[in-house]
C-alpha positions, 0 to 999 in steps of 0.5 A: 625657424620660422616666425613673425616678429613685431619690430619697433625702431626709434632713432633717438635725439633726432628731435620730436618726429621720426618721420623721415628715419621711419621712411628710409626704414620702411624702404629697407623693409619693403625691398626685402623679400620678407612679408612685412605689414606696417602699423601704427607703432612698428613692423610686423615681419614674417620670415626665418629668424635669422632674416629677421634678424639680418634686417633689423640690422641693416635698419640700425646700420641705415640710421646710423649712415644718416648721422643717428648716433642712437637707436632704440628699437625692440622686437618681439617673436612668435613661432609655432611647430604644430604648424606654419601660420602666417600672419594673415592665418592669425588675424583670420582666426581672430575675426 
């Protein structure tokens, strides 16, 4: 199924800024084939489910090589079945 997603990842009791955690994401994110658009407080990612889902954990699983004992992150989805829409097809509608 195919769906765009809002992920938000936050590395917790690493200290007040997230930076560097956000950028080894953001490279995970980025070599995937997936459509992914960063924005202030997360990643919108369009693809199957089950991609998604696969980089989410290969996120969770990065932090945690860099010592992250805790991670909190949330995702939320959208899918349509009258028709494909990808994430660009939705902001144009908007505009």
């Amino acid at each position: 199924m195919k769906v765009v997603a809002d992920l938000c990842i936050v590395p917790m009791g690493v200290g007040p800024s997230v930076s560097p955690y956000v950028r080894e994401i953001k490279a995970i994110i980025d070599a995937s084939p997936l459509t992914a658009e960063m924005h202030a407080n997360g990643t919108n990612i369009e693809g199957e489910l089950a991609d998604i889902c696969r980089l989410a954990e290969a996120c969770e699983a990065r932090l945690h090589e860099l010592g992250v004992q805790r991670v909190f992150f949330t995702m939320t989805f959208s899918s349509r079945r009258d028709k494909e829409q990808a994430m660009a097809d939705k902001l144009r509608a908007v505009q």
